[in-house]
N, C-alpha and C positions, 0 to 999 in steps of 0.2 A: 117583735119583728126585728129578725137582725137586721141590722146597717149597714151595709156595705162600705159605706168611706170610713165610717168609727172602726172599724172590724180593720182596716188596710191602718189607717192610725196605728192603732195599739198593736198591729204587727209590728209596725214598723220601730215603736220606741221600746218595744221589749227588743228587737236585736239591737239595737242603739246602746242601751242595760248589758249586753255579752256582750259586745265590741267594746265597753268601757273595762268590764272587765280584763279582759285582756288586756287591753294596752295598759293599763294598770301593772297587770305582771310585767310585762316586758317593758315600760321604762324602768321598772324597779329591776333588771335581770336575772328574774326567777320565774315558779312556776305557780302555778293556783294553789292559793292556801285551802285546806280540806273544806274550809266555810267558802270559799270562794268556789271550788268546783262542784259544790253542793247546791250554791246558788245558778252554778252557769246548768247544770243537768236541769233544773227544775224549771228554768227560762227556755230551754230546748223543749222541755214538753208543755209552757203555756205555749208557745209560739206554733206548736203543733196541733195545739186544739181551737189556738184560733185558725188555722189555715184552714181544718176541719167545714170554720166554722163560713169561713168566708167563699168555701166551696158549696155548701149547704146556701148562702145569702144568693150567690151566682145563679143556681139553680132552679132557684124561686122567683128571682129576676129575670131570669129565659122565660120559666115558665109562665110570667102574669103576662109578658108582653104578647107571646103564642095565644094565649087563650082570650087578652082583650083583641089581638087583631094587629098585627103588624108587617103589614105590607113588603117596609123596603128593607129586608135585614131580620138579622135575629140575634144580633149582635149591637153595642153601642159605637163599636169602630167601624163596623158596616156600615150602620147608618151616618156616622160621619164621612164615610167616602161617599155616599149617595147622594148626600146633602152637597157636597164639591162638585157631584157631577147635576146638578141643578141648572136650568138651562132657562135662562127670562126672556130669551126667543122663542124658545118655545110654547113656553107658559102665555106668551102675549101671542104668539098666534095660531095657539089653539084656541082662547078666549078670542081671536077674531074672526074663527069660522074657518080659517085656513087647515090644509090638506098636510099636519104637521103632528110627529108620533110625541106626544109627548104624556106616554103610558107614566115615567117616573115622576115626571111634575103633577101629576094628578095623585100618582099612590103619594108623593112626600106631602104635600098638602093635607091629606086625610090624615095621615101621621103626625102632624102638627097640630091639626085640627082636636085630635084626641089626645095629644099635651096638653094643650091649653084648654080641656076640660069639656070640649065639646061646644067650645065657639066657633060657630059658622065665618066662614072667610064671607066677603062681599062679592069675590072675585076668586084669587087663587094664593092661599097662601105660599110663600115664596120662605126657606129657610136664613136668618142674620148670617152663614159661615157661605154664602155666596159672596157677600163681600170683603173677600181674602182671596190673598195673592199666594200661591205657591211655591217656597225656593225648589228651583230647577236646576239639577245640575247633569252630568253625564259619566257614562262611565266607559274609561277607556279601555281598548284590551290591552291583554299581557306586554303585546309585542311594539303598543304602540301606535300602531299602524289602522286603516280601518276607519279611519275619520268619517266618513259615508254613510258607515251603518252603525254607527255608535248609537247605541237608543240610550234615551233619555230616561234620567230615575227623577222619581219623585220620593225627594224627602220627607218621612211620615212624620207629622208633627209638628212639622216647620213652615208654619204659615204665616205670613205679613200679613195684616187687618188692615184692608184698604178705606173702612168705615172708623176706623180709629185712627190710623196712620192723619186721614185726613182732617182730626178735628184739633183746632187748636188748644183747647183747652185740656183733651185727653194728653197731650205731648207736655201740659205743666203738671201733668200727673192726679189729672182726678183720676177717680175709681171708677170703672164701669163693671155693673151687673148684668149679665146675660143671662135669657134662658128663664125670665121672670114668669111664674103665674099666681096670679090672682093679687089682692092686696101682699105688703112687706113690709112688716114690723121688726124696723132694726132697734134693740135697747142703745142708752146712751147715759151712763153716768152722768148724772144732774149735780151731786154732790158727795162726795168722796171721804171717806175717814182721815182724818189724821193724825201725825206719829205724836205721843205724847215724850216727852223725857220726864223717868221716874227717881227716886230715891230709891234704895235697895229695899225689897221686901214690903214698897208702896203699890197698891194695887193701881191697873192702868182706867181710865175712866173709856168704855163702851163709845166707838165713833159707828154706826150702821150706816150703811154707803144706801143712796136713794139716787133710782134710777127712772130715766123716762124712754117715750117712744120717741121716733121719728118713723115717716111711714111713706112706701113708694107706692102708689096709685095708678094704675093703666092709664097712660093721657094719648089723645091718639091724634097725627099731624099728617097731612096729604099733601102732596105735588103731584101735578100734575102737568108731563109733556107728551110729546107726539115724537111716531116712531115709523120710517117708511115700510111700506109692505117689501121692497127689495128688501130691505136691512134684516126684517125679520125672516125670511127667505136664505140666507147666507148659514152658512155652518162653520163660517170659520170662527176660531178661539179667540183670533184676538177682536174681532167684530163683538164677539160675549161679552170680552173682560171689558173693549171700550163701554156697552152697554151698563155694567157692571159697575165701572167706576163713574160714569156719569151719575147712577143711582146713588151709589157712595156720597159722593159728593152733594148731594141733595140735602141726604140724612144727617152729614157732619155738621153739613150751615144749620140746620133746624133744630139738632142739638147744641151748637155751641150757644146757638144766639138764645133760648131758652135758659143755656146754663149759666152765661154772663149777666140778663139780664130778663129774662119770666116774668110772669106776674099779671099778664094778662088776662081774660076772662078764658077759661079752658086753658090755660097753660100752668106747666109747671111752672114753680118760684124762683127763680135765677138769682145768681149771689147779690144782684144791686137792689133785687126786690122782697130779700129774705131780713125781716125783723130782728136784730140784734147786730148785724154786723158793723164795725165803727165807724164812723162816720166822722173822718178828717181834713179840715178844711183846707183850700190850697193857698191858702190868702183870701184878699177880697177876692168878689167875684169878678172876673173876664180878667184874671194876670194869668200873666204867662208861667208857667209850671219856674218852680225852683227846687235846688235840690234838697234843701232842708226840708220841705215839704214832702219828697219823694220819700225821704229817709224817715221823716215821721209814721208814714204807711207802714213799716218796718218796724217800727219802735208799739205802735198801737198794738200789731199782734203778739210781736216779743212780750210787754208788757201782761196780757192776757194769756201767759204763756204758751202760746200758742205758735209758737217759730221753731216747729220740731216736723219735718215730712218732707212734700214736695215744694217749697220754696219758689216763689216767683211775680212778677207782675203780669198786668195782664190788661192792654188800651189797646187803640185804635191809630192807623197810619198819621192820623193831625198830631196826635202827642208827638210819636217818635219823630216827625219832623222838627217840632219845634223843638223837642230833646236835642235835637243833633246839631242846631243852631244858637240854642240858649246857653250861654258861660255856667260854670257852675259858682261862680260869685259875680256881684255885682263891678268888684274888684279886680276882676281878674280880666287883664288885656289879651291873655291869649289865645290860643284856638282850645283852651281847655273846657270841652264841651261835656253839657249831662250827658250826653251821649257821643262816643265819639265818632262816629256815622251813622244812618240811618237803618243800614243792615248790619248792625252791632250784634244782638241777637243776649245781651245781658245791661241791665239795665242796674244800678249799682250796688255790682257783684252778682245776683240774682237773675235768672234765667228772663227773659221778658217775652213773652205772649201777642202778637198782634193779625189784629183781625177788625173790617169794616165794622161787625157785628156789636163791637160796644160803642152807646150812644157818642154820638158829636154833634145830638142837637139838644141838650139841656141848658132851659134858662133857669140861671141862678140871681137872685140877688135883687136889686134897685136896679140896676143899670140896666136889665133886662139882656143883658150878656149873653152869648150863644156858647155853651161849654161843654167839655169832654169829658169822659171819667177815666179814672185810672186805680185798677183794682191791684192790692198786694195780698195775696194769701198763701194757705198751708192746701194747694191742692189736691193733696190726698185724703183731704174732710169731705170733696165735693160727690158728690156720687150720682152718678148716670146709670140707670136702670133701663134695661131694653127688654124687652117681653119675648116670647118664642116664634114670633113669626111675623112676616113683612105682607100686607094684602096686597096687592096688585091686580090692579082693574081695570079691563079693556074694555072704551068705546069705539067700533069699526065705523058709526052708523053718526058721528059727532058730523054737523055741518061743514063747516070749517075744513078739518081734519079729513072728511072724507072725499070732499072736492077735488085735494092734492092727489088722491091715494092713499093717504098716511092710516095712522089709526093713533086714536086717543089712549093715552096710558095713566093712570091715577095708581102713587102708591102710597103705601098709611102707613105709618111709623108709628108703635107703639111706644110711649118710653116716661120718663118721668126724673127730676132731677130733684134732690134734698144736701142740705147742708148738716152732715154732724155735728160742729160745732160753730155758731156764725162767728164767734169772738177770731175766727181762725182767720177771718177777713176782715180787710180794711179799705176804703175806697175815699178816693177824692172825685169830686160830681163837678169842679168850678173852674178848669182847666181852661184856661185861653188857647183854643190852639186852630 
């Protein structure tokens, strides 16, 4: 079966191989040596047989889609405009019985449906690239002039991710997965070879590298609000995007707060609940954070080699408070704070992360102390998996709900969160703050 992404690879690093070529002759200020324009001919015709080939992959790819059934598109950039033009007014009141075309939300739902292998929605699956924001810009004419009728372009390609944009933990740079189906077995070096230094002519002694899994799991999370029947009745844009990012917003809090701290029954494993990460005290229990303490966090993962990625902390509004209040010696008489205001936004030297979402009610200790955590890791170990499609499910007929007029809306978040490496994090649980 060819591969289409392998196939555009290896196009692309065999011209990578001619372009080096060249610029080889011309820093040198000559021309191709007979060996060298023997090699660049013979790279012109692998690179031509893979184009061949990647037209032949294109083709078979049209054709499985046509022949399993593919509604919106016959193309995968088609179907990325379709999925933009997705409408969750619509979609919510058609599922409320309402007098509302929403021919596309039903064919992309189907289409979804048959990504994800032929799992029934509850409701109406809804595509993740609804929530993105568009760069909008305009184009002027020649003269200038015309400001009235200047129509609007849309930038292909250039989409702000209002479901990422808004998670705080995506912004210290975990990794998210889109597009997930079925279980996902990411390998992970367990233990790695090492360099020997030899004598001349001393043979090297065999190190075999031994790897294991980590695995992302469908887990699936609901919210559930209420939406007016006028609201759904409206066809203006930005009435969609507000509906849009209110949804957004739902999905980031139910991702972050899983990915800081999981571990619940049906939930994925969040970094404070995942087995192996370090575990650094902040003192006794119920003092107030200090900076040796903060800087130890830093030191746990450096130590574990592990201070190589996206760098950062990552607590709750009580820390940064008392950060911004607390001296950074005991010593020290002047306004030299761990933090030096509370929308600092780096936390020492290192980006800092804040959000309700990590605990501020852990008791640690004898004292029975009420305390915070405060995590430091390589966020780009974190990894957030999102599955192919969002359920959305209308009740018109909910008590409550329908007394107003409104109608009941429930949507399901598919998604799951795993740590690559836990040594890549470090947290303190005994935070006075």
């Amino acid at each position: 079966m060819l591969h289409l992404p392998s196939l555009k690879e290896a196009r692309a690093a065999k011209a990578d191989a001619l372009r080096a070529l060249i610029s080889k002759a011309s820093t040198e200020n000559r021309d191709l040596t007979d060996a060298e324009q023997s090699a660049f001919e013979a790279g012109k015709a692998e690179i031509a047989k893979v184009e061949r080939d990647i037209s032949n992959a294109e083709y078979l790819a049209e054709f499985e889609k046509r022949t399993e059934g593919e509604p919106v598109g016959n193309s995968d950039q088609k179907l990325e405009t379709e999925f933009r033009k997705y409408s969750l007014l619509r979609a919510i009141g058609h599922q409320a019985g309402m007098n509302v075309d929403a021919g596309r939300e039903i064919e992309i739902s189907q289409e979804l449906e048959r990504r994800s292998g032929g799992r029934k929605p509850q409701g109406i699956f809804a595509p993740y690239k609804i929530f993105e924001r568009r760069v909008i810009t305009t184009e002027l004419p020649a003269d200038g002039v015309g400001g009235n009728i200047i129509p609007t372009a849309y930038m292909a390609g250039q989409y702000i991710d209002a479901l990422r944009e808004a998670m705080v933990i995506r912004r210290l740079g975990a990794r998210t997965l889109s597009g997930l189906q079925g279980n996902v077995a990411i390998p992970r070096l367990k233990l790695g070879s090492s360099g020997t230094w030899v004598d001349e002519n001393e043979a090297i002694s065999p190190g075999d590298s031994k790897f294991e899994q980590i695995t992302l799991t469908p887990r699936h999370c609901g919210a559930i609000t209420e939406v007016s029947r006028n609201m759904i009745l409206q066809s203006s844009p930005d009435v969609e995007q507000l509906l849009r990012d209110d949804f957004a917003k739902v999905l980031a809090r139910a991702a972050d707060r899983v990915a800081a701290v999981g571990g619940g029954t049906s939930e994925p494993t969040g970094i404070l609940a995942t087995t192996g990460i370090s575990d650094v005290p902040g003192g006794a229990a119920g003092l107030a954070p200090t900076y040796d303490n903060i800087v130890a966090l830093y030191a746990a993962v450096a130590e574990a080699n592990a201070a190589e990625g996206s760098l950062g902390y990552l607590t709750n509004p009580k820390v940064v408070a008392k950060c911004a209040t607390t001296l950074k010696s005991t010593a020290d008489t002047s306004s030299n704070f761990i933090l030096p205001s509370p929308g600092a936004g780096q936390l020492a030297g290192f980006p800092l992360g804040v959000t309700n979402l990590v605990p501020s009610n852990l008791v640690k200790g004898g004292s029975g102390a009420v305390c915070s955590a405060l995590i430091f890791g390589n966020f780009s170990d974190l990894l957030i998996g999102f599955w192919s499609e969002f359920d959305l499910l209308v009740n018109p007929y909910e008590s409550t709900a329908y007394s107003k007029g409104n109608v009941q809306v429930r949507g399901m978040l598919t998604a799951d969160v795993a740590l690559r490496h836990p040594k890549s994090f470090a947290a303190t649980k005994d935070v006075l703050a």
